[in-house]
C-alpha positions as CSV (number, residue, x, y, z in Angstrom):
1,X,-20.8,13.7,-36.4
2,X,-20.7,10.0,-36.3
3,X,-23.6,8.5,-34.3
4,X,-24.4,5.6,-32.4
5,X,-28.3,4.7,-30.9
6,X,-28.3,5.6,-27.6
7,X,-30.2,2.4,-26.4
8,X,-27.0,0.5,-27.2
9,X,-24.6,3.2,-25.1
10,X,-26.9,2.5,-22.4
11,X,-26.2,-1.4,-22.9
12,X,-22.7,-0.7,-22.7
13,X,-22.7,1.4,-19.9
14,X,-25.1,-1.2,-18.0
15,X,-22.2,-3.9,-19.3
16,X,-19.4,-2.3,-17.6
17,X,-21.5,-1.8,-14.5
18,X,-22.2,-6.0,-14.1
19,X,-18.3,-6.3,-15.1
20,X,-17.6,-4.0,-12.5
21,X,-19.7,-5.4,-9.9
22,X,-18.3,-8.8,-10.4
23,X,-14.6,-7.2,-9.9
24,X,-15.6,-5.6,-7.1
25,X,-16.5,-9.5,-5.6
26,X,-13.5,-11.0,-7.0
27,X,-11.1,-8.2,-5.2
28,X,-12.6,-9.0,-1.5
29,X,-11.8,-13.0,-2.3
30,X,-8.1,-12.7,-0.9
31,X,-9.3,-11.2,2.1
32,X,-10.2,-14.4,3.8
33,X,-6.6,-16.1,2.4
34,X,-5.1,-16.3,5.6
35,X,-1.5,-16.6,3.9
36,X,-1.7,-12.8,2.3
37,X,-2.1,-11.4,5.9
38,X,-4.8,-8.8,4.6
39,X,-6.9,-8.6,7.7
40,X,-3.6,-7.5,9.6
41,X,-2.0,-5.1,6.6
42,X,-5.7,-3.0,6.6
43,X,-5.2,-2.3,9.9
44,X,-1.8,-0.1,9.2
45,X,-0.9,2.7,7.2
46,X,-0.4,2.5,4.1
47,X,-2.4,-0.7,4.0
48,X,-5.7,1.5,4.8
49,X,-5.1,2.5,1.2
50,X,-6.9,-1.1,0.0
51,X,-10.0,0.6,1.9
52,X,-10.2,3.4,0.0
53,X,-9.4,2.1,-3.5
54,X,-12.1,-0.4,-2.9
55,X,-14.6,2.2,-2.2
56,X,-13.5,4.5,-4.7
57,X,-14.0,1.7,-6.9
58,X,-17.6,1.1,-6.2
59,X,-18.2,4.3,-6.0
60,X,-17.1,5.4,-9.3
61,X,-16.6,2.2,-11.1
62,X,-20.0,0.7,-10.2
63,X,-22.4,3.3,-9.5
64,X,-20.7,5.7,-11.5
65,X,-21.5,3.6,-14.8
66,X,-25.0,2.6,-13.4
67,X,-25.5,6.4,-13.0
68,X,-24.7,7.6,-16.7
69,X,-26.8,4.1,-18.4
70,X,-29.4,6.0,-15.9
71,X,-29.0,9.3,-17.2
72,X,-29.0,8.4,-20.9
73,X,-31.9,6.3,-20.8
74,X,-33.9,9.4,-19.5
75,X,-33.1,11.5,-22.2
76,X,-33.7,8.6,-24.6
77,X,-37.3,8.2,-22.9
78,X,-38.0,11.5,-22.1
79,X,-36.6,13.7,-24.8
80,X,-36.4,11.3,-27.6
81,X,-32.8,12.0,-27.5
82,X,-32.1,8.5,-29.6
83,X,-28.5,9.4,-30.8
84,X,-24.9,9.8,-29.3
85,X,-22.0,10.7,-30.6
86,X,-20.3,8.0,-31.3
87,X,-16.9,8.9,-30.6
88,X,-17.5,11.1,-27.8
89,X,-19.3,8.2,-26.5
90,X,-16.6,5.3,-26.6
91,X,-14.2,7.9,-25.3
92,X,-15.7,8.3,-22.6
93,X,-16.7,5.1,-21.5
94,X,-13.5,3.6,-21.9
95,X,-11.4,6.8,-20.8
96,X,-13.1,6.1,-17.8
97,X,-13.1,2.5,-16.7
98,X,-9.2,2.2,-17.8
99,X,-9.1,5.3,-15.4
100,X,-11.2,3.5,-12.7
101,X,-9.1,0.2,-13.1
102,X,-5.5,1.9,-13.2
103,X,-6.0,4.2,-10.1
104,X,-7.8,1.9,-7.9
105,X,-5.6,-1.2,-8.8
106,X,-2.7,0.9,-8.2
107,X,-3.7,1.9,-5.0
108,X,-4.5,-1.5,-4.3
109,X,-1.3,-2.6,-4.9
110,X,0.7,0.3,-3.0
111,X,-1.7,-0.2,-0.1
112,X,-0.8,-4.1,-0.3
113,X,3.3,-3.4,-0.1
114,X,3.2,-0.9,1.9
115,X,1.5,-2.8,4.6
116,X,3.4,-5.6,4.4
117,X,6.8,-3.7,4.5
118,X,5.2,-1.7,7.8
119,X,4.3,-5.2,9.3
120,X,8.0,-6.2,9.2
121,X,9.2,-3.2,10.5
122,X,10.3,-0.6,7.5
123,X,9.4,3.0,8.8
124,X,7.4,5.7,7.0
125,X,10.2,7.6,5.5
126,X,11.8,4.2,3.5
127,X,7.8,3.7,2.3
128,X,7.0,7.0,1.6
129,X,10.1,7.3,-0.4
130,X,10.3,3.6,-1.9
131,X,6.9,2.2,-2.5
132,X,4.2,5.3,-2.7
133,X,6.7,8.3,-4.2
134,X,6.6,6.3,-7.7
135,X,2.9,5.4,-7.4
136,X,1.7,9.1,-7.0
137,X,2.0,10.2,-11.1
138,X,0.4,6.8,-12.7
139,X,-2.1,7.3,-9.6
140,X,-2.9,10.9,-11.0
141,X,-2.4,10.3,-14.5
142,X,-5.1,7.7,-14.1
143,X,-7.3,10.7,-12.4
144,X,-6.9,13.1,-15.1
145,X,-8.2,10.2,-17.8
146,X,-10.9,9.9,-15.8
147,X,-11.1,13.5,-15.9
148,X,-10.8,13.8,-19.4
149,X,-13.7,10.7,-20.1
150,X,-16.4,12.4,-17.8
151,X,-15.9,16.1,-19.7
152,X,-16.1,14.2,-23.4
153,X,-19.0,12.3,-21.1
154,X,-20.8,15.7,-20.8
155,X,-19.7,17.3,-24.3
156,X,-22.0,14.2,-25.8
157,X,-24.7,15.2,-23.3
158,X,-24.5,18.6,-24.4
159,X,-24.9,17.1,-28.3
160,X,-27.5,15.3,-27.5
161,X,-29.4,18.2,-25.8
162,X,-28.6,20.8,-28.6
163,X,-29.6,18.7,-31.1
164,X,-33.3,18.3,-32.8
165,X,-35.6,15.4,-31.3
166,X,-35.2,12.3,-33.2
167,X,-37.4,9.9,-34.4
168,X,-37.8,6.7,-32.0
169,X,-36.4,4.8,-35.5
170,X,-32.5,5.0,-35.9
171,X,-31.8,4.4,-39.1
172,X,-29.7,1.3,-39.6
173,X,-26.2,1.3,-40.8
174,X,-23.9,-0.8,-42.7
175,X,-21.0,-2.2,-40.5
176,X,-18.5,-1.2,-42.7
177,X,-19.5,2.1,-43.1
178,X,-17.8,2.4,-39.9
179,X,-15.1,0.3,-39.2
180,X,-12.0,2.2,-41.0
181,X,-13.4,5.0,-38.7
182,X,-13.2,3.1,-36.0
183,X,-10.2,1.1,-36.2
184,X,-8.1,4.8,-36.9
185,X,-9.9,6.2,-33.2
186,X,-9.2,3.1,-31.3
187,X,-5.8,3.0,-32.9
188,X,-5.5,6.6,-31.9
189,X,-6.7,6.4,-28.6
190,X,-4.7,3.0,-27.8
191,X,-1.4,5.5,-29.2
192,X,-1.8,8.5,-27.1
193,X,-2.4,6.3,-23.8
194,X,0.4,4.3,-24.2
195,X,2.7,6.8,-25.8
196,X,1.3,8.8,-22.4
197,X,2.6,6.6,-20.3
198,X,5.5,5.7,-21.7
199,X,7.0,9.1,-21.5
200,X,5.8,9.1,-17.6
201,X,9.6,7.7,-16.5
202,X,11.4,10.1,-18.5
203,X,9.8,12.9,-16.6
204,X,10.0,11.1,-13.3
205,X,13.5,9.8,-13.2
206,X,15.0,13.8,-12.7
207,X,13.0,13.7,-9.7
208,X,13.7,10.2,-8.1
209,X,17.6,9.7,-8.6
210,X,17.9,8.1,-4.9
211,X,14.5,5.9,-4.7
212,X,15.3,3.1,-7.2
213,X,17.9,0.8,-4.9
214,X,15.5,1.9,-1.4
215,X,12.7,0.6,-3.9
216,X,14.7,-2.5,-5.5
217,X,15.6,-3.7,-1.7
218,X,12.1,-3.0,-0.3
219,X,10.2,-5.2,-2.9
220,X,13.4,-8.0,-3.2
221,X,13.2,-8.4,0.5
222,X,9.1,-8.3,0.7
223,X,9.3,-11.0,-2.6
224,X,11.3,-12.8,-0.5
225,X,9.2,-13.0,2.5
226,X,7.4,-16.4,1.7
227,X,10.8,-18.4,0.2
228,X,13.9,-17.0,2.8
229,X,11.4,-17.4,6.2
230,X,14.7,-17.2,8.5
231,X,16.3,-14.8,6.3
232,X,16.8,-11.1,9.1
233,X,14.9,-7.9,8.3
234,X,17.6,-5.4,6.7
235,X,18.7,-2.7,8.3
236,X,17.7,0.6,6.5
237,X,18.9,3.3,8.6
238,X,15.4,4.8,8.2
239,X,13.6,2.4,11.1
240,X,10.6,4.0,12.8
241,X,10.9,4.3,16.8
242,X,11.1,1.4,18.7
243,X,11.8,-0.7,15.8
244,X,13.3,-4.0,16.7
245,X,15.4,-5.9,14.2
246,X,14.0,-9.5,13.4
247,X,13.3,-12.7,11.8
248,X,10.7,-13.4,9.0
């Protein structure tokens, strides 16, 4: 199996942590924008949604990287455990920030609509059916990756543990040796992703027939929020109680 020094897989892993971190800082940034009403949208459902991708972010995409460069620089201290595999290794890590990024980011976003279309007045049948019902398979697609990144995650732990201890010198080796290598897995992986999701509105399209003009009005009237402000609230026929028709 190909190999990469582990010392340098820590590195990455400690990378995608800062990156993270400072991703983390840039998404709370809006929150004191006055004009993008987020103090108000957190307070309703589904704006509460923000909350938890926010936290699921740290969670995962912070700590959760800090935690394996932690974990892989104990076996490299510890057990002398100097080599990964290198594919197993970039799978993983980049399985699972893409994952992280996707999930939480779409969450983000529903939360973000959502709110706004509860805070003028759409009820929770026209944004369950219009704004979340299309969200839910990227949402758990983007699970599953993660999914699959943390079990290739442990396969290259289990390699590394079944594996004789190595010397505390990696041998060095050339660059070229392996960038065909490379440049076929990331190729590959780069394929099956997009090819992945691609293929996700054939299979969802059966089983939405009636959401795409609910979905097409929601998000035309919500774009239109800030450039039509005396423009009325359309009437959808799915209104929550005591809903009163009004004026952006």
């Amino acid at each position: 199996m190909e190999i990469v020094p582990t010392s340098k897989l820590v590195r990455y892993f400690l990378y995608a942590t800062v990156i993270n971190f400072c991703a983390a800082i840039v998404f709370t940034v809006p929150v004191i924008v006055p004009e993008y009403t987020f103090p108000l949208e957190l307070t309703v459902w589904p704006g509460t949604w923000m909350f938890e991708a926010y936290f699921a972010f740290l969670i995962v995409g912070v700590l959760g990287n800090l935690g394996w460069a932690e974990l892989l620089d104990l076996l490299r201290r510890n057990l002398d455990k100097e080599e990964s595999g290198r594919y197993l290794a970039f799978a993983h890590i980049s399985l699972s920030n893409l994952a992280v990024y996707g999930a939480t980011g779409l969450m983000f976003a529903l939360g973000y609509m959502g709110g706004a279309a509860a805070l003028i007045g759409f009820g929770r049948a026209v944004i369950t059916q219009s704004i979340i019902g299309w969200m839910v398979v990227p949402i758990g697609v983007f699970i599953y990756l993660y999914l699959i990144g943390s079990i290739l995650g442990v396969a290259n732990l289990v390699w590394m543990l079944g594996g004789s201890k190595r010397s505390r010198t990696v041998a060095p080796v050339q660059a070229s040796s392996h960038r065909y290598k490379d440049l076929i897995f990331w190729g590959g992986l780069i394929a099956a992703v997009s090819a992945l999701f691609a293929y996700l509105p054939l299979v969802e399209i059966p089983y939405y027939p009636s959401n795409y003009l609910s979905e097409i009005t929601i998000l035309s009237d919500f774009l239109c929020h800030s450039t039509c402000p005396n423009r009325p609230v359309p009437s959808t026929g799915h209104e929550s109680p005591g809903y009163q028709r009004r004026y952006w």
